[in-house]
C-alpha positions as CSV (number, residue, x, y, z in Angstrom):
1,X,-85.9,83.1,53.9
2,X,-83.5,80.3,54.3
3,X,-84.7,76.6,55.8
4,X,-83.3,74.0,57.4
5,X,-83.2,70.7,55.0
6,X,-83.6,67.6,56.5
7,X,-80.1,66.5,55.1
8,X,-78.6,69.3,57.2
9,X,-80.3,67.9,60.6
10,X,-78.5,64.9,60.2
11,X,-75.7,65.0,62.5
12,X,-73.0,61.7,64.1
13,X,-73.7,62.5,67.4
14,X,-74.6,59.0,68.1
15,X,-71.8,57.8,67.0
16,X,-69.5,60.4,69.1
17,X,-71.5,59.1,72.0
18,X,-70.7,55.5,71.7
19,X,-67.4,56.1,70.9
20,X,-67.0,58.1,74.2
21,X,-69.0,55.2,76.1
22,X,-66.7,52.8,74.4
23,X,-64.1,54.7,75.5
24,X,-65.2,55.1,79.4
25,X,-65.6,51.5,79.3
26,X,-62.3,50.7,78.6
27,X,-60.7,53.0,80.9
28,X,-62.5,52.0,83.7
29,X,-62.8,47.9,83.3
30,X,-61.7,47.1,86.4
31,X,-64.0,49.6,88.3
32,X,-66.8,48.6,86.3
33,X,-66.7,44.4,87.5
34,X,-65.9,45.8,91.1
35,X,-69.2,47.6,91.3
36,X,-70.9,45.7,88.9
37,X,-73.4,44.0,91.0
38,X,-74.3,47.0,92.7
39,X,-75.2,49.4,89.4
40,X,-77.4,46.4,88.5
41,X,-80.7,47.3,89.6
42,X,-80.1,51.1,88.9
43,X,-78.6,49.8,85.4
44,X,-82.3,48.6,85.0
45,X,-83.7,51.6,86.3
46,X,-82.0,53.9,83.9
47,X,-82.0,51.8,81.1
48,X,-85.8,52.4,81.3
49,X,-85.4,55.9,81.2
50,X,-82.9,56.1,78.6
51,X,-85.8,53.5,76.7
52,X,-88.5,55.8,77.4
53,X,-86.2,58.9,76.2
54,X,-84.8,57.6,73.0
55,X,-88.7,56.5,72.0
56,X,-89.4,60.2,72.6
57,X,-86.8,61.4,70.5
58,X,-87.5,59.3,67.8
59,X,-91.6,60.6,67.8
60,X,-90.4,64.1,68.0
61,X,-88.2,63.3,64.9
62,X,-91.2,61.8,62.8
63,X,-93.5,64.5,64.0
64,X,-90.6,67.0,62.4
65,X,-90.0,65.3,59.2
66,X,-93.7,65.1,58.6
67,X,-93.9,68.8,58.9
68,X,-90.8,69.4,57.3
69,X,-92.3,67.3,54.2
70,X,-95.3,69.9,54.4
71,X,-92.9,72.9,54.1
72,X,-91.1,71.2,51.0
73,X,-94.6,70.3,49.4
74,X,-95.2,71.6,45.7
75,X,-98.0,73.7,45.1
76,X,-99.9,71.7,41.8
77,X,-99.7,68.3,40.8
78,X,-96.8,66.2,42.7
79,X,-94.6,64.0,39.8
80,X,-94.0,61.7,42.1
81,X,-97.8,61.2,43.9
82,X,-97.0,62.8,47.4
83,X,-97.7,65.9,49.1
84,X,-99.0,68.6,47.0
85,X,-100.7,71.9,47.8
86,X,-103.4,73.2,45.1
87,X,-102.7,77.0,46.2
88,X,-99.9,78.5,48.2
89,X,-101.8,79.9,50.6
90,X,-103.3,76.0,51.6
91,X,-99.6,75.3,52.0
92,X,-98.8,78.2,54.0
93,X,-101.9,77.6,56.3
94,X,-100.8,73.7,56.5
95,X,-97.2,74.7,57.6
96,X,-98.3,77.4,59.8
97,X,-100.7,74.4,61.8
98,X,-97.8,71.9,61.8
99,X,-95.4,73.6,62.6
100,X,-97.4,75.5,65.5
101,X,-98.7,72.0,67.0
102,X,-95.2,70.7,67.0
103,X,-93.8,74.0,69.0
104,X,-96.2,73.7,71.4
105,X,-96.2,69.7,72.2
106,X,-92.6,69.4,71.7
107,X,-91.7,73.1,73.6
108,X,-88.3,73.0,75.2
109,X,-86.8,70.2,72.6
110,X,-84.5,70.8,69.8
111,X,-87.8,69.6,67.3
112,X,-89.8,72.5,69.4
113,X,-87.5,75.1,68.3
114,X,-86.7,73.5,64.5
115,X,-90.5,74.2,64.4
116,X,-90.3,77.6,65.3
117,X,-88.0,78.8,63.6
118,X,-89.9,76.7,60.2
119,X,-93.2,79.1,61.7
120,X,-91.1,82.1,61.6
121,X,-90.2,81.4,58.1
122,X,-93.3,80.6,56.8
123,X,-94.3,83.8,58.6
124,X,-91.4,86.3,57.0
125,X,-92.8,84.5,53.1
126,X,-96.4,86.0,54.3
127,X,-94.7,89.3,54.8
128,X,-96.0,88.9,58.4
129,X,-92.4,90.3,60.0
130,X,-93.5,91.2,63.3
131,X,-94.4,87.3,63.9
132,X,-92.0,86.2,62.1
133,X,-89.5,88.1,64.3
134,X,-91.1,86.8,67.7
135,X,-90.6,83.1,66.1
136,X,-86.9,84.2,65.3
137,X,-85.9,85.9,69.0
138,X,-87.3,82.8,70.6
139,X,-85.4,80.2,68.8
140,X,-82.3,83.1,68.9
141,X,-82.2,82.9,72.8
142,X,-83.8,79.5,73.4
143,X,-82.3,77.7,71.1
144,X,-78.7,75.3,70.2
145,X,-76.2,77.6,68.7
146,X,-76.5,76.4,65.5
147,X,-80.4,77.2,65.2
148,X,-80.0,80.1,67.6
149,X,-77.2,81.2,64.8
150,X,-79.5,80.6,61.6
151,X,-82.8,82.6,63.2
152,X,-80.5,85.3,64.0
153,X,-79.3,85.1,60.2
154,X,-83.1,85.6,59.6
155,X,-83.3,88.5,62.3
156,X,-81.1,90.4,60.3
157,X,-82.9,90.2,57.1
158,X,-86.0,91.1,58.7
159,X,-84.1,94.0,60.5
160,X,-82.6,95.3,57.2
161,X,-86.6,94.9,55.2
162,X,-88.4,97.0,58.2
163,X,-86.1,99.4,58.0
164,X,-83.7,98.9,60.7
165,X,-80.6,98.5,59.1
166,X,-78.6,99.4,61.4
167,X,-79.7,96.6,63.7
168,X,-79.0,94.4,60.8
169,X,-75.5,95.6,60.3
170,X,-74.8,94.5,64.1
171,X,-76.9,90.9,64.0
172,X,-74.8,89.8,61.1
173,X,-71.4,91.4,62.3
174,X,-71.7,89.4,65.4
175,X,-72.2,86.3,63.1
176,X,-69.3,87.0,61.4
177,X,-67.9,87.1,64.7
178,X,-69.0,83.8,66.0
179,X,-70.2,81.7,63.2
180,X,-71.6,78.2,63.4
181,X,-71.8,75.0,61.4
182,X,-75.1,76.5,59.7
183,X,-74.1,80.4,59.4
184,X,-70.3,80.4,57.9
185,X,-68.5,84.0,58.4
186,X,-68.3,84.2,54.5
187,X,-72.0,83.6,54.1
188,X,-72.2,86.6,57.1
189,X,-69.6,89.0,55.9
190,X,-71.0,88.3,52.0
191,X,-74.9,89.3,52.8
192,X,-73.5,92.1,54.9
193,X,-71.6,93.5,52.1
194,X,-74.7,92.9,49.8
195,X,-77.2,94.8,52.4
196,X,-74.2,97.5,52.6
197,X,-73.8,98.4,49.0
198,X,-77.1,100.6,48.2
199,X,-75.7,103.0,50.9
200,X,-72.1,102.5,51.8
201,X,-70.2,100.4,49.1
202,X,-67.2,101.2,50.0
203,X,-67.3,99.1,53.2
204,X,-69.0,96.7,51.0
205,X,-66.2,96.3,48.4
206,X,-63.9,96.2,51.8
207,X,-65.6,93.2,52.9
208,X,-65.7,91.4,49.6
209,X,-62.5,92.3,48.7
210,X,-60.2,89.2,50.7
211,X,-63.1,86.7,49.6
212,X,-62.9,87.0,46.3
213,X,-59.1,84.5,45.9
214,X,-61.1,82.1,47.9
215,X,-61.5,78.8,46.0
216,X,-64.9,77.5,45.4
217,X,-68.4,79.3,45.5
218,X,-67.7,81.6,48.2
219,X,-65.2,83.2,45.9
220,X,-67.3,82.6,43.0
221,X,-70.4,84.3,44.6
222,X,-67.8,87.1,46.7
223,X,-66.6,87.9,42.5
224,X,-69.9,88.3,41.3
225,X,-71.1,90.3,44.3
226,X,-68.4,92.3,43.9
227,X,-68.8,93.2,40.3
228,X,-72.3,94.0,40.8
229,X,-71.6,96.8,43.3
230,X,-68.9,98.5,41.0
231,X,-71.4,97.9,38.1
232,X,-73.8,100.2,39.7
């Protein structure tokens, strides 16, 4: 089941918002000393808020990392002396009680849904698909449209493994149709084609067929995936 790496949550936002605040500021100088004096006191007001916000923020994103750092524990001896697991099943039970707590403290936040959709992984690698589903729907409906997009990725492979391919066939066709930052149309159309070729590789082939010139691993893997259907 895929993940989220820590290295993908990263995003410039912040610096997109001062630039826009910049921005504003320049625009709207002469404004800005006119009614100075009265924005003071609400200045200080909201500049508590905003204080009281950004701390929040900042213990959500320890409290993921920390769980994240459970998830990408090894099971055995660390090299490096950190987190290690001696059995799979502690980690599983570990990531399944981190990643819960988080959910339910930080519900509503864009942590609180990381989280569950981490749970609903951790869920689908126990073969637990009917949880793992749950976990996916929520962060598909509740969630930004990048998470929504990768839990729906998920969906799909859960629909296509319980026998509901044809659920599966229309999750990822309406990623190709609207992907995101995290679920690319190639990555879409090319585990689309690859859940398609046991029982129609014709549409498959069809699907893999423009991919294949593309430069880079999407061609790479769109060649290899392609061979392997008219192989069999």
């Amino acid at each position: 089941m895929a993940r989220i790496t820590r290295k993908e949550l990263k995003s410039d936002k912040f610096a997109q918002e001062v630039g826009l605040t910049v921005t504003f500021f320049e625009e709207h100088r002469e404004e800005i000393v006119r009614y100075g004096m009265i924005a003071a006191v609400v200045g200080l007001l909201v500049a508590g808020y905003v204080f009281y916000q950004r701390h929040e923020h900042v213990a959500r994103e320890e409290a993921l990392t920390k769980a994240i750092q459970v998830q990408e524990a090894p099971v055995g001896p660390s090299a490096n002396g950190g987190v290690s697991f001696p059995t799979q099943e502690a980690k599983d039970q570990e990531a399944l009680r981190v990643f819960t707590d988080m959910h339910s403290k930080y519900a509503g936040s864009e942590e609180g849904e990381i989280a569950e959709y981490y749970l609903g992984a951790v869920q689908a690698d126990q073969g637990k698909l009917a949880e793992a589903e749950k976990s996916f729907e929520e962060v598909a409906k509740k969630g930004d449209e990048k998470y929504a997009s990768l839990a729906r990725l998920s969906m799909a492979q859960i629909y296509f493994a319980d026998g509901h391919a044809n659920l599966g066939e229309k999750t990822l066709r309406d990623l190709i149709a609207k992907p995101t930052i995290f679920v690319s149309k190639d990555q879409a159309t090319i585990m689309l084609a690859r859940y398609l070729a046991p029982t129609n590789p014709a549409e498959a082939r069809k699907l893999l067929d423009p991919l294949r010139t593309r430069p880079g691993a999407v061609g790479q893997v769109a060649i290899q995936t392609y061979g392997e259907i008219v192989s069999h």
